[in-house]
C-alpha positions as CSV (number, residue, x, y, z in Angstrom):
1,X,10.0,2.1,-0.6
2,X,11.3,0.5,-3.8
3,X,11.6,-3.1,-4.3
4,X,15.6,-4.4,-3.5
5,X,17.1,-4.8,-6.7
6,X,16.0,-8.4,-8.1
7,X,19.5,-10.1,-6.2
8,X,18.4,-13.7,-6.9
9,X,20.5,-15.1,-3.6
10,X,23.0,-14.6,-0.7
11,X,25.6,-17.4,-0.3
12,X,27.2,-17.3,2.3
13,X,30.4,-20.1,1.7
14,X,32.0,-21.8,4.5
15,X,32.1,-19.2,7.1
16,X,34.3,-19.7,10.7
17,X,35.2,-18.1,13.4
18,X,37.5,-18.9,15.8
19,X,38.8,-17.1,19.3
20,X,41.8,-18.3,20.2
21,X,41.7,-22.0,20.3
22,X,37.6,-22.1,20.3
23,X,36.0,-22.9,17.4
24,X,32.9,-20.7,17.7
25,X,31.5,-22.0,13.8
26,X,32.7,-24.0,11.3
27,X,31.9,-25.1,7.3
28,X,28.9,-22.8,7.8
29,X,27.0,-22.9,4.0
30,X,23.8,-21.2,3.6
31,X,21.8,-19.8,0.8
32,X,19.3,-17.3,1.5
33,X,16.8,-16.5,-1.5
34,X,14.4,-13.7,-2.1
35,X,11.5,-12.9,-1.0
36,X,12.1,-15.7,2.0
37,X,12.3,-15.5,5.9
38,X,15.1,-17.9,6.8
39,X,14.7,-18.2,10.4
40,X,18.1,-19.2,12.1
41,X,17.4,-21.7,15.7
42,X,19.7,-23.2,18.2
43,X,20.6,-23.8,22.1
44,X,22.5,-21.0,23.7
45,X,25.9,-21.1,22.7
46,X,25.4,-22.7,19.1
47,X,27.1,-19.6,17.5
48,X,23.8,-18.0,15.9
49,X,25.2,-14.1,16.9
50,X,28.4,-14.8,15.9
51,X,27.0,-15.9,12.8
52,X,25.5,-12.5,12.3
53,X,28.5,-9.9,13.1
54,X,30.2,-12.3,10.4
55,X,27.6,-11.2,7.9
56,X,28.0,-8.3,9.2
57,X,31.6,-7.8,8.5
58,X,31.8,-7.1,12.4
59,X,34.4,-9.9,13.4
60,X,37.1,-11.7,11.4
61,X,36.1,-15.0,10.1
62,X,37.6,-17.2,7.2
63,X,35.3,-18.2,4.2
64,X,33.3,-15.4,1.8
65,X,29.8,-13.8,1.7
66,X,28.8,-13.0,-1.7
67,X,25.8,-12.0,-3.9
68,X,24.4,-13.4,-6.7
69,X,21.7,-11.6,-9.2
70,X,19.0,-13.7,-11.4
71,X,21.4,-14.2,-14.2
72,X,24.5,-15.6,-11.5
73,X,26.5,-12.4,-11.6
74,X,28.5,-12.0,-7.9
75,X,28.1,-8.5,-6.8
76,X,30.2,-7.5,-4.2
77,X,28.7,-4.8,-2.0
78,X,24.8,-4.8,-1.3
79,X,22.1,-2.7,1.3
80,X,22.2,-5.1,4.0
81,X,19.0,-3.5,7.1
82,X,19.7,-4.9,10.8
83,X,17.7,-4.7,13.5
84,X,19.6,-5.7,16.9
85,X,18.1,-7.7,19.8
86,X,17.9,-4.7,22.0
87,X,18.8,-1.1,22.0
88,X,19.2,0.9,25.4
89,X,16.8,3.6,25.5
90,X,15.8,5.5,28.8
91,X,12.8,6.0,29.3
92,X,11.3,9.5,28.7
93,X,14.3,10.4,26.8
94,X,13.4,13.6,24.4
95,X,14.6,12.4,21.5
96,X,11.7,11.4,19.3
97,X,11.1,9.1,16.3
98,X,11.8,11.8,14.0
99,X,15.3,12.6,15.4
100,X,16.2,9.4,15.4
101,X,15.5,8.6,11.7
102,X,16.7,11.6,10.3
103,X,19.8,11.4,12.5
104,X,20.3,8.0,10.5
105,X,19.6,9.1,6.9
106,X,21.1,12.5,7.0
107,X,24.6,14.3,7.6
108,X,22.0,17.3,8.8
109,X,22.5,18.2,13.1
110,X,18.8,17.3,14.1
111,X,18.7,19.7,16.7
112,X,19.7,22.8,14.6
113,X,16.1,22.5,12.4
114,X,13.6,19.9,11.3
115,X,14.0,19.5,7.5
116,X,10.1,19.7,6.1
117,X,11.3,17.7,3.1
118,X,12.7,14.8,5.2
119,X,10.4,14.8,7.9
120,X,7.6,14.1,5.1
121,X,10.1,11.6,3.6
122,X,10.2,9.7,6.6
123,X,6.6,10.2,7.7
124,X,5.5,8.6,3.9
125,X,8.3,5.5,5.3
126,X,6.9,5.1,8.5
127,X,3.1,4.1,6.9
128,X,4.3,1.4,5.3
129,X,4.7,-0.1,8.7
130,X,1.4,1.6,10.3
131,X,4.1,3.9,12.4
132,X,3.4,7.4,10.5
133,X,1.8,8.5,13.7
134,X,4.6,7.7,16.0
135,X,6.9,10.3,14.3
136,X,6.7,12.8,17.0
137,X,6.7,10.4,19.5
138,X,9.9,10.4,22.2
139,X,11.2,7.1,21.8
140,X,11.3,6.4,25.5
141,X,7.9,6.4,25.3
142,X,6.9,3.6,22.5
143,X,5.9,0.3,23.5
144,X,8.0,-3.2,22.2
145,X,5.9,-3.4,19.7
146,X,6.3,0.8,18.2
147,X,9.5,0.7,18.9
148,X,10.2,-2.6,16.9
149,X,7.9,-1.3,14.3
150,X,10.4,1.9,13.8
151,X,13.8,-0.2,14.1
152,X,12.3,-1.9,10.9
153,X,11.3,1.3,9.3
154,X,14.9,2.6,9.8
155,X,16.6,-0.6,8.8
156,X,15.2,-0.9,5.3
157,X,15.8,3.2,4.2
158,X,16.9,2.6,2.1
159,X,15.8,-0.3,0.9
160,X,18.2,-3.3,1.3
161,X,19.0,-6.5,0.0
162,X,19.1,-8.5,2.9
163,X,17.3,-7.7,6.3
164,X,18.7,-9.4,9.6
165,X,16.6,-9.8,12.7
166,X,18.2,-10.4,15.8
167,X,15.3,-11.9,18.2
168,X,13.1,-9.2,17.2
169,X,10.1,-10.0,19.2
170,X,12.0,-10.5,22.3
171,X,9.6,-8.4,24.8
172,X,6.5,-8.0,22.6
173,X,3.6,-8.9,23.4
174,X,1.2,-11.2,21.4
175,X,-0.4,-8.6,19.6
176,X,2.9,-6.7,18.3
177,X,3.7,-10.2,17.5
178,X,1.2,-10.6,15.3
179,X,1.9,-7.1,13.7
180,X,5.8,-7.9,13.2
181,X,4.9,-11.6,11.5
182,X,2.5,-9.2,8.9
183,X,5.2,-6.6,8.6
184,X,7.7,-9.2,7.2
185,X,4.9,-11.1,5.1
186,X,4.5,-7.6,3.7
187,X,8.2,-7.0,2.7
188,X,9.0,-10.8,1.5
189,X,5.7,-10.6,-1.0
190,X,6.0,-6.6,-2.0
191,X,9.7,-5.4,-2.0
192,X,11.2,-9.2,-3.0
193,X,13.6,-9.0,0.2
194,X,15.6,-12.0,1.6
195,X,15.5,-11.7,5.5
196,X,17.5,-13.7,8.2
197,X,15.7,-13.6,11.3
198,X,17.5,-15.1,14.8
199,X,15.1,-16.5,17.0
200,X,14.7,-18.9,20.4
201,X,11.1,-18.6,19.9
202,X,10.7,-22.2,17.9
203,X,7.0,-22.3,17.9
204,X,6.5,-18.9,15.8
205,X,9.7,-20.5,13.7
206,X,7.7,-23.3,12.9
207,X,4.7,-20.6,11.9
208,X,5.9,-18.0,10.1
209,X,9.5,-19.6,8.9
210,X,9.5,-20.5,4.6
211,X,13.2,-22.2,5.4
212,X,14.6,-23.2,9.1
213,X,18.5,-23.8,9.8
214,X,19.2,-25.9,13.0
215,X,22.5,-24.3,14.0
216,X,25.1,-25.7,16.9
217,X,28.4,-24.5,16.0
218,X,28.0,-25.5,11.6
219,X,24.3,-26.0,10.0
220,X,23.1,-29.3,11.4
221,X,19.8,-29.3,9.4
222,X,17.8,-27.3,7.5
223,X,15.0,-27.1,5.3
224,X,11.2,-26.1,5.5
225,X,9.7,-26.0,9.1
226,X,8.2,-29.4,9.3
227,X,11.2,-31.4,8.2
228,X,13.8,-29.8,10.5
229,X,11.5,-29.7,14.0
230,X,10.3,-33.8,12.9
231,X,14.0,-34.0,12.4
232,X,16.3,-36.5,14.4
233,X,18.8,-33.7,15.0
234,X,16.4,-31.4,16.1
235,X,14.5,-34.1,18.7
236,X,18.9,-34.6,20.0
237,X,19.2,-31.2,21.2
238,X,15.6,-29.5,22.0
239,X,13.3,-32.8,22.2
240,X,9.8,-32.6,21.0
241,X,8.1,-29.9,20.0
242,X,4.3,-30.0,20.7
């Protein structure tokens, strides 16, 4: 995997969304640099998924997204990588890792033939997040933590700009926790990638996060871990945080 191509920031330049007569966000202004997890927090309800279908072009919303490289020029169109909160998979369903993948990467009918060339292409993907064994695997069959581990893989081939993260732990247990968190340390240091990771989970926000935006309907604070959770707006809507 190649390092994303030295964008400097994302701005994202007050962003809303309204349905019908609800205002869902409002004034939302957030810059999110390279090589940074921004971890977005906030009560049920405060607009942090609607947030990310904006982002993702995926609902109408007034405002602009935009792009800027190290020497502030805009480009309009970059990789973004998104990993939803949940996909439904039956378990002990046939298709396996490698159907999956290719299926995402290539106009190529999976089930007429495996393609040697892209099934070593995505094995050679796959180490980078300790999954290269998994590739035969039916994906009914991985645990939270495999199957998280291959969502990512998928998400950044080819290698994006900007990686969202809907509640990607949700499910996992502490170990694959623990492997995610190294995963992400590994593609903010290596590959230079900004990443916008959703969570409810405020005490690994307050671990792993390098910038924290309190959300309830526009950005209420935000800033590095510490300052937002000893914040007065955060103590207003979750309390302390031990």
């Amino acid at each position: 995997m190649e390092k994303a191509c030295g964008l400097h920031c994302t701005k994202i330049n007050n962003i809303g969304v309204k349905i019908g007569k609800d205002v869902i966000l409002k004034n939302i202004n957030i810059h999110i640099h390279c090589g940074e997890l921004t971890v977005i927090i906030g009560r049920n309800g405060a607009g942090k998924c609607t947030l990310l279908k904006a982002i993702l072009g995926e609902i109408e919303h007034t405002g602009n997204i935009v792009f800027v490289d190290k020497k502030d020029n805009i480009t309009k169109k970059i990789k973004i990588g998104y990993v939803p909160q949940s996909i439904n998979i039956e378990k002990h369903m046939p298709t396996t890792v490698y159907d999956l993948f290719a299926s995402c990467i290539t106009h190529i009918p999976v089930f007429l033939r495996k393609d040697k060339k892209i099934y070593n292409e995505i094995k050679e993907h796959l180490k980078i997040f300790g999954a290269d064994e998994l590739i035969d695997k039916s994906i009914g069959d991985l645990s939270g933590g495999e199957l998280q581990r291959v969502l990512i893989a998928i998400a950044t081939k080819p290698t994006p700009n900007l990686l969202i993260l809907d509640e990607p732990v949700s499910g996992i247990d502490r170990n694959g926790i623990k492997e995610f968190y190294n995963i992400i340390s590994k593609l903010k240091s290596e590959y230079d990638m900004s990443i916008i990771l959703v969570s409810h989970d405020l005490d690994l926000a307050k671990k792993y996060a390098d910038k924290v935006i309190l959300l309830d309907k526009e950005v209420i604070k935000e800033g590095a871990p510490e300052d937002v959770f000893k914040s007065l707006e955060f103590k207003n809507r979750f309390g302390e945080l031990a």
